[in-house]
C-alpha positions in Angstrom: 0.0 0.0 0.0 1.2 3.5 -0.9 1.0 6.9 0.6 -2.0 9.3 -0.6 -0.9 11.0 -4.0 -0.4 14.9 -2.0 0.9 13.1 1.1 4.0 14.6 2.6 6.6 12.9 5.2 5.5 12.5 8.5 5.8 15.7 10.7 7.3 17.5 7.8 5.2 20.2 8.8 4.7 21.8 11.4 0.7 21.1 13.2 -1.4 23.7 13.2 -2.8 25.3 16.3 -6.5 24.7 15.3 -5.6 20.8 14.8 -3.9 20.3 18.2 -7.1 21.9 19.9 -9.4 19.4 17.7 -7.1 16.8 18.6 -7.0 17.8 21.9 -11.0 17.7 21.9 -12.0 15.0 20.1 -9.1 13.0 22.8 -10.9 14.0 26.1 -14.1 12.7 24.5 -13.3 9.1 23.5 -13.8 7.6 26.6 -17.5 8.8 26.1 -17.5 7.5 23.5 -16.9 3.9 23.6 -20.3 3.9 25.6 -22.2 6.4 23.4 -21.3 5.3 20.0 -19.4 2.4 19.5 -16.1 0.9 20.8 -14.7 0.3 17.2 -14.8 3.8 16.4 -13.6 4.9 19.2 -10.3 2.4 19.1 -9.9 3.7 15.5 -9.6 7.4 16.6 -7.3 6.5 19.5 -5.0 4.7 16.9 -4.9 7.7 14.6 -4.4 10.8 17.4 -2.8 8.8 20.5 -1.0 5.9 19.7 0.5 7.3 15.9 2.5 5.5 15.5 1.9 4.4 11.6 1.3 1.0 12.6 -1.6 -1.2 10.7 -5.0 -1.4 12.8 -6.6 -4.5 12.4 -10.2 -4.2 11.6 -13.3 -6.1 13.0 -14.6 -6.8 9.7 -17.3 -9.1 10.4 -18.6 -6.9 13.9 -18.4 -3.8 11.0 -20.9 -6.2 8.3 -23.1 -6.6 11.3 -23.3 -3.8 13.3 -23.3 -1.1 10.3 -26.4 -1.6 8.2 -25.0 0.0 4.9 -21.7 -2.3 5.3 -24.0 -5.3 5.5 -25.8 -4.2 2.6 -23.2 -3.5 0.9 -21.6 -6.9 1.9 -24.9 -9.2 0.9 -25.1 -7.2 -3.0 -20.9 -8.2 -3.2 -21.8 -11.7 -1.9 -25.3 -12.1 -4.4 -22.8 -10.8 -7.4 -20.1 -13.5 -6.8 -22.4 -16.4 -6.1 -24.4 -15.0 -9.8 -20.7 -15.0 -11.5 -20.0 -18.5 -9.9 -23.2 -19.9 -11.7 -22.5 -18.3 -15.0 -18.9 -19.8 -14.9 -20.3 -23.2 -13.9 -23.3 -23.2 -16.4 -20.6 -22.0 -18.8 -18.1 -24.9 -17.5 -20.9 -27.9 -18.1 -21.8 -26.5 -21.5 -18.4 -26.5 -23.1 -17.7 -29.8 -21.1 -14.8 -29.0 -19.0 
């Protein structure tokens, strides 16, 4: 995986004041809100501002397919296509007799 396109080195540049105070902010709140809103997004924002420490965060994929409604929507419409390609590629496969 790459960096974004516009992406400079890490603290190449200085942080502006506004962003510490957001960062500051949104900090003091996540304890709130891993009871409020949800755990995972909570753990996601304390990866990013606390811990940064470019590491990988591992995803709870199948929690986010079943907690989020639009993931699992999403998820179900991927999961309809592939089994729809699967029979095309099988129907094809017994046709042409391989």
């Amino acid at each position: 995986m790459s960096h974004d396109r516009d992406a400079g080195i890490w603290g190449s540049k200085p942080a502006e004041a506004s962003y510490i105070a957001l960062k500051q902010g949104i900090i003091q709140i996540l304890p709130e809100a891993v009871v409020v809103h949800r755990a995972d997004a909570a753990k996601h924002m304390a990866h990013y501002l606390i811990d940064n420490n470019g590491k990988p965060l591992i995803i709870d994929l199948e929690g986010m397919v079943q907690d989020v409604p639009s993931a699992k929507a999403r998820f179900q419409r991927e999961v309809s296509h592939r089994q729809g390609l699967a029979q095309e590629y099988d129907c094809s496969a017994r046709s042409s007799g391989s």
